[in-house]
C-alpha positions in Angstrom: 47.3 54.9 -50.1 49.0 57.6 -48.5 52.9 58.2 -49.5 55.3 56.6 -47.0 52.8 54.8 -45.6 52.7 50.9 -46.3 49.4 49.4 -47.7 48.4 45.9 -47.9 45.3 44.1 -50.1 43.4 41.5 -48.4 43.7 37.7 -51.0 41.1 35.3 -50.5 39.8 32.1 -51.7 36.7 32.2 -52.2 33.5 30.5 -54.4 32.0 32.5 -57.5 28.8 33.5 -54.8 31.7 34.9 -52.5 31.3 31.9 -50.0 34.4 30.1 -48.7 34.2 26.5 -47.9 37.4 23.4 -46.6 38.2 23.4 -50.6 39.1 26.5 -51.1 41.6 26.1 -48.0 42.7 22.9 -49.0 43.5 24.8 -52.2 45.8 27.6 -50.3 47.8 24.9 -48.4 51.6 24.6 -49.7 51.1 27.7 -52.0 51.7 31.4 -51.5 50.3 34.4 -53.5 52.4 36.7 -56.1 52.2 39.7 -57.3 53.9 42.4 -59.1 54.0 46.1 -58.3 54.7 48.6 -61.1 54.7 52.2 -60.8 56.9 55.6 -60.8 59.0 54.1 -57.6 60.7 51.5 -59.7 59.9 49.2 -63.1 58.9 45.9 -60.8 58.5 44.1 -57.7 57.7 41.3 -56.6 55.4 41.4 -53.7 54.5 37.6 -51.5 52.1 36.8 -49.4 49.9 33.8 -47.9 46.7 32.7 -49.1 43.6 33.9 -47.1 45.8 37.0 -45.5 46.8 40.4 -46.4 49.2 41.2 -49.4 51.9 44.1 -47.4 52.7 46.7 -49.6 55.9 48.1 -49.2 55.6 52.0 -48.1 55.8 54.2 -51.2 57.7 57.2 -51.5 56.8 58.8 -54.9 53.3 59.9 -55.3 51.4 58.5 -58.5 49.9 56.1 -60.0 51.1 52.4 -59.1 49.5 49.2 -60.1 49.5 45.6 -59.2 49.4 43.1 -61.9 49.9 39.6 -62.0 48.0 38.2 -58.9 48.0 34.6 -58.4 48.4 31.4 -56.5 51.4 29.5 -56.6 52.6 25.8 -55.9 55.4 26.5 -53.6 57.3 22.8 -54.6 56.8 23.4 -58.4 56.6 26.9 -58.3 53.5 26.5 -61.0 50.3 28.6 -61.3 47.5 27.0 -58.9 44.9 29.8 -59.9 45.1 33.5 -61.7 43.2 35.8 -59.3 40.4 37.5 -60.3 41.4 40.6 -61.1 44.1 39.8 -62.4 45.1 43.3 -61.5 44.1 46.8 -60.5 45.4 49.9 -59.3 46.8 51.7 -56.5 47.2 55.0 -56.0 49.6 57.0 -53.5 48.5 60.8 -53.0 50.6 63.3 -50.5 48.4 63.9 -47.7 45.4 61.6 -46.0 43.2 64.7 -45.3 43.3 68.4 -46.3 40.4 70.6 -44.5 40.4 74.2 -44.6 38.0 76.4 -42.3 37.5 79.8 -43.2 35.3 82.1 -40.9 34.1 85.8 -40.2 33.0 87.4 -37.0 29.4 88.0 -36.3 28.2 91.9 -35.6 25.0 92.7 -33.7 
């Protein structure tokens, strides 16, 4: 993701063939998704979200190597792991610029 610029990662329930069915929904209800994000910005953060939506990344200001580790669904009344996501964890990366293009041309003679 680009620096400075918040990210998010979209967390869904879903069956091992990638379908979604009322279970899987049932399963989301009264929970929330947690995460943490570790990288050259700080040690670790917490990062929440809702089941079935978009995990927000906050916007990062040192570029590097980040990575988000510990994804899962929580109980929100016990506080106890429903389900470890799968991954478990992976990487994000924050780089300087979006796009760098450089034209270089020469004129034409007859």
């Amino acid at each position: 993701m680009p620096k400075n610029v918040a990210g998010s990662v979209l967390v869904q329930l879903t069956n091992g063939d990638g379908t979604t069915n009322v279970a899987n929904a049932a399963l989301g209800e009264g929970s929330y998704v947690e995460a943490i994000l570790r990288g050259p910005a700080f040690t670790a953060r917490p990062i929440v979200g809702r089941p079935n939506e978009t995990l927000l990344l906050p916007p990062l200001s040192l570029v590097g190597g980040y990575q988000l580790d510990g994804i899962r669904i929580v109980d929100a009344a016990t506080r106890a792991t429903r389900l470890d996501g799968n991954p478990g964890s992976f990487p994000v990366q924050v780089f300087n610029q979006v796009l760098v293009s450089k034209v270089t041309s020469r004129p034409f003679s007859l």
